[in-house]
C-alpha positions as CSV (number, residue, x, y, z in Angstrom):
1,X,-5.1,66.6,40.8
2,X,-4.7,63.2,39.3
3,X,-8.1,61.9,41.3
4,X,-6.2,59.2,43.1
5,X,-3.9,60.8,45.6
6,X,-6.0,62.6,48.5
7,X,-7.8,59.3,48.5
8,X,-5.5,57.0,49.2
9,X,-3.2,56.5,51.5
10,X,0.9,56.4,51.4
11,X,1.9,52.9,50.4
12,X,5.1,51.3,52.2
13,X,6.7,48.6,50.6
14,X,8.5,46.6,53.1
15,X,9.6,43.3,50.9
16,X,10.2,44.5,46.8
17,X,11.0,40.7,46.1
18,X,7.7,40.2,47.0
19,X,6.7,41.8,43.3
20,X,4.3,40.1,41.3
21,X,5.5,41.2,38.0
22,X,3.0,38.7,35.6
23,X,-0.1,39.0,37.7
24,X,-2.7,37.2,36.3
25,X,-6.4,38.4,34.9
26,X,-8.0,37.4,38.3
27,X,-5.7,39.5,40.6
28,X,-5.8,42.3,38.3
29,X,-9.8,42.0,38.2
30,X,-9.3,42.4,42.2
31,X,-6.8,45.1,42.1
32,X,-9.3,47.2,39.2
33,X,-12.4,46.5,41.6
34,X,-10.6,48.1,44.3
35,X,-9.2,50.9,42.3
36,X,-12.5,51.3,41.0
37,X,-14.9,51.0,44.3
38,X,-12.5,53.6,45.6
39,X,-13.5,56.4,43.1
40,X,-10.4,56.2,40.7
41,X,-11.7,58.0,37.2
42,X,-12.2,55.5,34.9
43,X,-9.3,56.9,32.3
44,X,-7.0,56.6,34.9
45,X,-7.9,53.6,36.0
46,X,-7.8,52.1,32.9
47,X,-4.3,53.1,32.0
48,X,-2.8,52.4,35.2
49,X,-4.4,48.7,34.7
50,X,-2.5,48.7,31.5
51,X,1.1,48.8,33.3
52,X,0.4,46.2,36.0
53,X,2.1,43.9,34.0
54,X,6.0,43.8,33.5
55,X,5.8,43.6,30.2
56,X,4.4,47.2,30.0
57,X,7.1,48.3,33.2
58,X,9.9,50.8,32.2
59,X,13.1,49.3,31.8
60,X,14.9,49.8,35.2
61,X,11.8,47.3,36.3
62,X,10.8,44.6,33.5
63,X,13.0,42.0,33.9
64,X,14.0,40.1,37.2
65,X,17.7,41.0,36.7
66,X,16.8,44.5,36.5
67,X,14.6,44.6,39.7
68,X,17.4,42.4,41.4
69,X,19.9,45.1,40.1
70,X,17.8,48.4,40.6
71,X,15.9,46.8,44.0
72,X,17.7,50.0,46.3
73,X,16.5,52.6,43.7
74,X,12.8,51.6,44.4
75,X,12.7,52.7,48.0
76,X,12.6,56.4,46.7
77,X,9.3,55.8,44.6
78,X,6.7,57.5,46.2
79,X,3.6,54.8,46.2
80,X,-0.4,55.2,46.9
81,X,-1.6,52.0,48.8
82,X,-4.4,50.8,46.7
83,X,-7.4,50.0,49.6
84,X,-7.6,46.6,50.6
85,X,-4.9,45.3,48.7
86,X,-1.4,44.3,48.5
87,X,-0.8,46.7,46.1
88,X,0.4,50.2,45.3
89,X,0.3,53.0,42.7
90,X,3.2,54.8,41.5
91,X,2.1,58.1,39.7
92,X,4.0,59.8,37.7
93,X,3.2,63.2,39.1
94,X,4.8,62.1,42.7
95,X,7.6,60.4,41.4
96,X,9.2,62.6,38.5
97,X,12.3,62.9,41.0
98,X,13.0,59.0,39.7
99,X,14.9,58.2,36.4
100,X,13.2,58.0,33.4
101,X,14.2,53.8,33.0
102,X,12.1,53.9,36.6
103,X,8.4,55.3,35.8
104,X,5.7,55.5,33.2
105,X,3.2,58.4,32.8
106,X,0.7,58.8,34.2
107,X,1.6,55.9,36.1
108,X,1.6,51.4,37.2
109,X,0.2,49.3,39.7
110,X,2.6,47.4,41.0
111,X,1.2,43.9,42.7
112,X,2.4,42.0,45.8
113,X,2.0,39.1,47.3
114,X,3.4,40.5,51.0
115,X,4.5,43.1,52.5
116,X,2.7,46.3,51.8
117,X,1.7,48.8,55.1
């Protein structure tokens, strides 16, 4: 078990245009708080914090034309809502039915401004 997926919840991401792809160091801080508060191991954590940032997304995600171009191909992730937040976890573990240009082990936060259930 990766230590993050019996505690939280499944993630729907209604509006993928609603990305945040360069969040900055304050919205992270919130989203790591969160992750934190709700017993995420600290390794994990950590590396997970490392890809919330497009410029550490795989390929078929770190560029706008990419996510305009690939947008369909998200709806198969399978995402983690992270608690209180409009955010979600994609884990590699759940998702190694997606191309390799779609996900990073062990795994990225992706940020939203709207639209996560």
């Amino acid at each position: 078990s990766s230590g993050i997926n019996a505690e939280y919840g499944e993630g729907r991401v209604r509006r993928w245009g609603g990305m945040i792809s360069t969040p900055d160091n304050v919205l992270q801080g919130h989203i790591r708080r969160s992750l934190q508060d709700s017993g995420c191991p600290q390794r994990l954590l950590n590396e997970l914090m490392n890809c919330a940032h497009e410029r550490k997304w795989p390929d078929g995600l770190n560029s706008l034309e990419m996510r305009q171009v690939n947008r369909v191909c998200y709806e198969q992730y399978v995402t983690r809502r992270v608690p209180g937040r409009q955010a979600v976890v994609v884990l590699y573990l759940e998702n190694q039915h997606m191309d390799a240009p779609f996900i990073r082990n062990p795994g990225m936060v992706l940020i939203f401004a709207h639209g996560i259930d």
